[in-house]
PALUMMI-429834 format. One record per residue (C-alpha): y, z, x negated. Coordinates in steps of 0.001 Angstrom, whole numbers, plus 500000, padded with zeros to 6 digits. Layout:
N
YZX ...
% end
This chain:
649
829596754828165243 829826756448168512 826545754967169630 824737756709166845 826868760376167206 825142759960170512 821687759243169466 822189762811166976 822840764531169801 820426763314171974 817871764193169209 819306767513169029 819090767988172865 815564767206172917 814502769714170084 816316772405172081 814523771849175072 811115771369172817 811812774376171162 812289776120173995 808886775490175792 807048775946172816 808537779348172663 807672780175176114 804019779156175211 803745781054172389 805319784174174365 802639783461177093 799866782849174904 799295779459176309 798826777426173150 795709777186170909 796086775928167268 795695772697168158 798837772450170399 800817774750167678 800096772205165365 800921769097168086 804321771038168557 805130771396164626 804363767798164761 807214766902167126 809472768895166418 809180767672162613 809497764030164031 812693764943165517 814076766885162946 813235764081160341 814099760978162211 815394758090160321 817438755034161086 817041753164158187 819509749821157741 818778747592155068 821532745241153674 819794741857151741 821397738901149948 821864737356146652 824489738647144370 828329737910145287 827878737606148836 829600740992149598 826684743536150516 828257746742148764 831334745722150665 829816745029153644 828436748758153722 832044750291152453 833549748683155228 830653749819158118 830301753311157154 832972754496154396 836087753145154966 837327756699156194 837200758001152233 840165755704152166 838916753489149192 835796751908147840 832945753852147548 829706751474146681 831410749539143396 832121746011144826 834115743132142895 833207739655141712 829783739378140134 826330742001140672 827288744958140782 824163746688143103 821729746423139709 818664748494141235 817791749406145222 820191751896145894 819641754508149154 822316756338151240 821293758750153206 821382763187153087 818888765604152073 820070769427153048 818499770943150911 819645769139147846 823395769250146731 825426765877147072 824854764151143704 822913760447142725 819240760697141819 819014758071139181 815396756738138761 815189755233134927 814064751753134045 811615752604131658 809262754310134155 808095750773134933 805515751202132244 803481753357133911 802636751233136807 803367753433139729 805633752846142452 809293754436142788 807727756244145534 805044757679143483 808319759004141402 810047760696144309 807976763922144393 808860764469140707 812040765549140198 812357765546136714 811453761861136169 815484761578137688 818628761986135900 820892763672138511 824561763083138606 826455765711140862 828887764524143120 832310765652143774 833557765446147490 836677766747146803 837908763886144336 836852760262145837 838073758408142793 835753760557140634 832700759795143139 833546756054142403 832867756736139058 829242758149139667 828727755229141957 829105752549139354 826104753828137605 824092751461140001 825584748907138302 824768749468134347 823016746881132108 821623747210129069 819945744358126600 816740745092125124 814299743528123254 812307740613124978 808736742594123845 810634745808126096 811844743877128594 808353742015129118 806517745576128978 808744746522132388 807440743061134165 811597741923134051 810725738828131831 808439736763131523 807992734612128028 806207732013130191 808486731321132783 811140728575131875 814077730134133387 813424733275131145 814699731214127959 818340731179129924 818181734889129920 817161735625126208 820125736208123804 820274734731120450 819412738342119005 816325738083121260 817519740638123546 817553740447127444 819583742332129784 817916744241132350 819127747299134910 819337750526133204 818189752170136458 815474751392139031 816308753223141863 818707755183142713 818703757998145505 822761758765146440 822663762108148701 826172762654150506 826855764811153478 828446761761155541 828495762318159014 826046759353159774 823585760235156591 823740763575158210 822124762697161543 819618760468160121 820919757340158788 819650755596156055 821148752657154107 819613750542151779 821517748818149403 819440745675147630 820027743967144525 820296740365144513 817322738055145590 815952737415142211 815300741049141827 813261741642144900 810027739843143201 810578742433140512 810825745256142219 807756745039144825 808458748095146672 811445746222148434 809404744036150080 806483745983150359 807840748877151647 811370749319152122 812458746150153663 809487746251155623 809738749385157333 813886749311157790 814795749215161342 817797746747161055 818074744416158138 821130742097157635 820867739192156075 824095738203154337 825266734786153053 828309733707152261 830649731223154371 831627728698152241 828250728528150485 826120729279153910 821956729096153402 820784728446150269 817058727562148998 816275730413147557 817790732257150637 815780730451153341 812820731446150802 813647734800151167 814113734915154740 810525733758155903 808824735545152793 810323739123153053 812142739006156486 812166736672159309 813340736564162711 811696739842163876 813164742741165801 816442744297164216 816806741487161639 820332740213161921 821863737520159838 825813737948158689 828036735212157955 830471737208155519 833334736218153654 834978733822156734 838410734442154945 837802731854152630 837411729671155590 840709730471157305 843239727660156256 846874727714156688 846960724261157078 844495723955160240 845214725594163344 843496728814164440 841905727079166710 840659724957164166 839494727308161970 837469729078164745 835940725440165258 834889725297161344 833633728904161483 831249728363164938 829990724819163031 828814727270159957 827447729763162647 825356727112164241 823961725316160977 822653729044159684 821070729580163467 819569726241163077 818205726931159660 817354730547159521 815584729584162905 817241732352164610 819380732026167646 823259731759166965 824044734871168785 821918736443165768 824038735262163303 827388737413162516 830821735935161440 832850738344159669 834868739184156410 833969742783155193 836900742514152687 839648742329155224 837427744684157556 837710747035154833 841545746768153818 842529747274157527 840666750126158141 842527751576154781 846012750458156154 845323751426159707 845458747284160366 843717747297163432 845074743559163906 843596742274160882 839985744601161752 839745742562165023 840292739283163124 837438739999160191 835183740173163365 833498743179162062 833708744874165402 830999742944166971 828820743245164020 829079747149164263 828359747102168381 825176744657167926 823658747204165204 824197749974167141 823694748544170668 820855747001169745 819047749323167517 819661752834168820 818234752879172308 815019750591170745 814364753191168204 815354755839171426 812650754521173626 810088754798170858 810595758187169611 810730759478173425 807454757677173909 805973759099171159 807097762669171795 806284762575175812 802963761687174442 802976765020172432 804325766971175418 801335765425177675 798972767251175238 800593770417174575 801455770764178895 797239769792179140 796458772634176612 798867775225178654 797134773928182241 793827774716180432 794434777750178785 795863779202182485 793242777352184335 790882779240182642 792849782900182195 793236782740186160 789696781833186501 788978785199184740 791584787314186673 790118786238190160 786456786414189047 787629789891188041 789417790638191269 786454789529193168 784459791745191212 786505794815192012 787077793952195713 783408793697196243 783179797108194986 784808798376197966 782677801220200003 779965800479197460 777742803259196237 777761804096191958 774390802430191579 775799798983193086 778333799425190701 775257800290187865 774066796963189030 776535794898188241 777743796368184770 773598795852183587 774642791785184955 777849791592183205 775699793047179979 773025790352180450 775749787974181064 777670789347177673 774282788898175843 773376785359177125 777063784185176015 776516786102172577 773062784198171803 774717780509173029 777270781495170291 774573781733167792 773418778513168911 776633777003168217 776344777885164228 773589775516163793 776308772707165108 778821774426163109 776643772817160038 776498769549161305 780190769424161918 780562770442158441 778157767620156751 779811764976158792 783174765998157532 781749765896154049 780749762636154686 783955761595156305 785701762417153011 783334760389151188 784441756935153123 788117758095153458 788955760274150613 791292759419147242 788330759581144827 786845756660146900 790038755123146519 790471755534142971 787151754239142394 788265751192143936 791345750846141915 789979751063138858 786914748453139781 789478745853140730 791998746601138021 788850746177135675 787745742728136978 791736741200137241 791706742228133404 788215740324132859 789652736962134603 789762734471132255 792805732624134145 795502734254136454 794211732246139325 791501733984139211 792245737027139945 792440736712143437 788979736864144372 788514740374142851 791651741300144569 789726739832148299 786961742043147334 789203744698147047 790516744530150425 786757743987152040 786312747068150311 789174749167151247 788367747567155268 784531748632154799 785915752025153706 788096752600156981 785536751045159374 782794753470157871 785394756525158176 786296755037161709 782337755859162484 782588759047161490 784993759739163484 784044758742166638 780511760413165621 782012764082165085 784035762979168312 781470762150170124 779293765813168817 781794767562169651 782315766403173307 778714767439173884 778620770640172498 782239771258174326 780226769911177974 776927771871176934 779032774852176627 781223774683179685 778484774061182092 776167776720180445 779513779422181426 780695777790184069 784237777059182081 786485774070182606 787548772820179157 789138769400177810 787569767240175759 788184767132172116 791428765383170874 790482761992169974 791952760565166085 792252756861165916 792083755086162263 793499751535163959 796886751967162819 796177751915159106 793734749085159313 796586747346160974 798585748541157770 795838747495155286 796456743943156845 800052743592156614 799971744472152830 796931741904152528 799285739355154346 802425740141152289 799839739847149112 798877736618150025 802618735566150362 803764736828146977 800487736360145029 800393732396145652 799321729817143603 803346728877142237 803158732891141509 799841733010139477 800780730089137671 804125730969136635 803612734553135607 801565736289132953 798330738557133584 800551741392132168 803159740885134637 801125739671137463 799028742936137109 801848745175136635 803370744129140289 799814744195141595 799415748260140864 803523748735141006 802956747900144828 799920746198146249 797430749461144791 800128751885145209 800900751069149406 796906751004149853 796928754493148138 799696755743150418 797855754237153967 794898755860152511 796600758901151548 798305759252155265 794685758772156816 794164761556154700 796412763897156459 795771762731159420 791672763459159383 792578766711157608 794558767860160497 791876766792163273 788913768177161512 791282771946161448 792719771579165000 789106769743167151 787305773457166869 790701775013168299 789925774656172003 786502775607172003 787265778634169884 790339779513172111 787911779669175279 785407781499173421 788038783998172341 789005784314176118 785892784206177922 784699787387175420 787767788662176204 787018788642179632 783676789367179508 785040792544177765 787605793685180191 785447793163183619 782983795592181439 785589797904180680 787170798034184251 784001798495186365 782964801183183666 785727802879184187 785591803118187836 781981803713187959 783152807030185646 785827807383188204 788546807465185642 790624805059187098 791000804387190967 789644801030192534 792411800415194865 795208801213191527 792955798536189602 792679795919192252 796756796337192932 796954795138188885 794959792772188807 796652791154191814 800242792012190263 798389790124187012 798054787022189605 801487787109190590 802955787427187130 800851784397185574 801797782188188830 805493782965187831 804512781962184386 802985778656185379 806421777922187305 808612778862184275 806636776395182105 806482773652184159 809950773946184816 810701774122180327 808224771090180265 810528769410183255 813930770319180776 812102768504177957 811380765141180030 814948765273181050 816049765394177594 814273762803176688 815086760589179533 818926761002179571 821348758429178859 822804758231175006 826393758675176908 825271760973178745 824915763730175869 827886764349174530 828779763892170682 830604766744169944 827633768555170555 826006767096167291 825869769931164078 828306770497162326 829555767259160616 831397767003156783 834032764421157307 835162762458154766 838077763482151941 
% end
């Protein structure tokens, strides 16, 4: 747990030292709305970090446990209900929201009928039933906690309207009760916020229900499972890989990055009767045969026994914690995952820096530019006569007008700008993307047969890809407008300004393909032909529709942000130059009405120089404290210095 007290810190070291330029830019002036709104950006990223860990098995093969024992054994007891049986009914999340109180969020079965995803739900608080929480009293909180595992039996008709039975498939008959009932979850998702120290700085844990529920809940494996940054695998020792978990494994999670595989439940395998050495044998001959058919290597694959983990954290055992094996579980998540997901959020936010320190070089290039243009000005001025000085406020007028009129000339591209947005929306916005919907949800309900659905559902995709490609045009043509107008400008002033920030639209067509791939996987022909149009649809706009809608909807916000911040240099170096055009007016009128002395003015100007050099310095040496944050060693930052944490009861 160390490892990721380290990794909070870190975080928290590098928003300091983040925070801290982007104050001293502000202060200085040196940041245009673009960079204000790169800086917001990072520091949000930071701020909002997540390490999610997923936990995925089938039922009885000691997930909940698993988790009490990682992360909660300091409450002393159980928290997640575990005991023989399922007892994790619906996905179930860990993790801590500030600015909600500790309680469970408790997301209810019957909003499967209106065909949107859970996270469609999570915006609208008052589709949950909240249960509040009660840190003081564990026991009590145990109580709350078992509300992830209710039941209740319905009728078939109900249970078939929320896509959790089918009359069709055979194995449903096993599940129908001789009243004609079926028992299904009485929750869907549930959302547990608690101010654990871990949750607190960012952790996330995702708590599955067993493997037949996955294909009913599509999120999981469209989302969720997906995008977790570990995910552990666990089977059970004396059962090892099953057929329906090997299934599992290459549909929903392979051998990928962060995907461990955990051998739980070894204390069934330790025999009094065989020597320790013996058992070790039996437990590494388990180990190997889940390697072998999981395809992962055996290093991968994670003896342990979360039950006695558990009881001798309780009991202070730390004999019987070494022998459940749990310790080396623990180092390869945290080992292992932490300075990966490190590297990438430094990446991303020296990226971030790069821009904002390019904006700040830009902004000063061009304020000193000014200032010496200005002291030139005034030092030419020396021993001159009042009508030199005439002269050259009548050029500094012209020069005023001239850079007045190209402004005029600049509305006229002003309205093309503002068409090609329009059009950008067209491509790329959620009315396009409804439309779409609702043509393909029209043409699966006109199939005659289930198997053919998939060809409007191809379509679909072409469309959705034809949609991106034509907003990826647009793009690069308001890019590529307003590079030219940004170059016309600079060389008709003589000003030194960056190009445009560029948007790229690659990710998401990258994104559109994965949940076209993971389609294809859980939309095959054994899929059409054992489920019914109702249910088959249902899961198609429960999570195929509803992850288009939210890679559309992100594009969204990301176009919406370049089209407000691409104008924000430009404008920024209009705003100065005018500026500047103003002041060299003002200060060689004033001296030509002898108001103000030359040699006092040029003495200002030149203390002007000295103070923004001092600034540059400053700033360079903020941006320097940010790169160090970001490249020091997890141990090198020390816990403690992590916010203040709520530790367990």
């Amino acid at each position: 747990m160390q490892d990721f007290q380290h990794y909070g810190a870190w975080r928290a070291a590098a928003a300091s030292a983040l925070q801290a330029y982007g104050a001293a830019l502000r202060e200085t002036a040196l940041i245009d709305d673009a960079g204000a709104s790169q800086l917001e950006q990072a520091l949000a990223r930071l701020r909002e970090e997540r390490l999610s860990v997923a936990f995925v098995a089938e039922f009885s093969r000691g997930k909940s446990e698993l988790i009490n024992a990682i992360f909660f054994a300091d409450y002393g007891q159980r928290i997640l209900p575990s005991s023989a049986g399922r007892t994790t009914m619906c996905p179930t999340e860990l993790l801590y929201d500030p600015a909600l109180p500790p309680c469970i969020r408790l997301l209810p079965i019957e909003t499967r009928v209106q065909h949107l995803s859970t996270s469609d739900f999570r915006a609208d608080p008052d589709s949950w039933t909240v249960l509040e929480l009660d840190l003081a009293a564990p026991e009590r909180m145990g109580e709350a906690f078992r509300q992830v595992s209710q039941t209740r039996r319905v009728p078939a008709a109900e249970a078939e309207s929320y896509g959790l039975w089918d009359p069709e498939d055979p194995d449903g008959a096993h599940s129908l009760g001789p009243d004609g009932t079926v028992e299904i979850p009485r929750w869907r998702h549930a959302i547990i916020n608690l101010p654990h120290p871990l949750l607190k700085q960012g952790l996330v844990i995702l708590d599955t229900p067993g493997l037949n529920a996955i294909g009913t809940e599509p999120e999981l494996t469209l989302r969720l499972i997906p995008n977790a940054h570990a995910v552990l695998f666990v089977l059970a020792a004396e059962t090892g890989v099953t057929k329906s978990d090997i299934e599992v494994w290459r549909t929903h999670i392979g051998g990928g990055p962060g995907r461990l595989a955990v051998l739980n439940k070894i204390d069934a395998m330790w025999d009094e009767l065989r020597t320790p050495a013996e058992n070790e044998a039996e437990i590494a001959r388990q180990q190997g045969e889940v390697a072998r058919l999981l395809g992962l290597d055996g290093g991968r694959v994670y003896p342990v026994s979360a039950q006695k983990a558990l009881v001798g954290k309780i009991n202070g055992d730390m004999g019987l914690v070494e022998k459940s094996r749990l310790g080396a579980l623990e180092a390869a998540l945290f080992h292992d995952l932490i300075p990966a997901r490190r590297e990438l959020v430094a990446r991303q936010l020296r990226a971030d820096l790069a821009v904002l320190a390019a904006g700040q070089q830009a902004l000063g290039a061009a304020r000193t530019r000014d200032l010496v243009e200005q002291l030139q000005e005034l030092k030419s001025l020396r021993g001159k006569n009042q009508g030199v000085i005439a002269h050259m406020m009548r050029r500094i007028e012209l020069e005023k007008k001239e850079f007045d009129a190209s402004l005029f000339k600049l509305q006229g591209t002003r309205a093309v700008f503002a068409r090609l947005s329009t059009e950008l929306y067209s491509t790329l916005g959620m009315d396009s993307v409804g439309a779409q919907t609702d043509a393909v949800r029209a043409a699966m309900q006109a199939a005659r047969f289930a198997t053919g659905m998939r060809a409007p559902v191809r379509s679909y995709f072409a469309a959705m890809r034809t949609n991106l490609d034509a907003s990826s045009g647009k793009v690069a043509e308001i890019g590529a407008m307003m590079d030219s107008m940004v170059r016309r400008f600079s060389a008709e002033h003589g000003l030194s300004l960056a190009g445009p920030m560029p948007l790229s639209l690659a990710r998401y067509g990258r994104e559109l393909d994965e949940v076209e791939t993971l389609f294809l996987k859980q939309f095959g022909t054994a899929t059409l032909l054992m489920n019914s149009r109702a249910t088959l649809l249902a899961r198609f706009f429960d999570s195929i529709a509803s992850r288009v809608r939210d890679i559309f909807r992100a594009a969204n916000t990301d176009a919406e942000a370049w089209l407000k911040t691409i104008m924000a240099p430009l404008e920024t170096a209009i705003r100065q130059h005018r500026d500047g055009l103003r002041q060299r007016q003002a200060s060689i009128g004033r001296i030509f009405e002898a108001t103000d002395s030359l040699e006092q003015k040029i003495a200002a100007f030149e203390a002007t120089q000295l103070a923004l050099e001092g600034e540059r310095v400053r700033l360079a040496a903020l941006a320097a404290q940010v790169e160090a944050a970001l490249d020091a060693p997890l141990d090198a930052v020390p816990a403690a210095s992590t916010a203040q944490e709520t530790e367990p009861a």
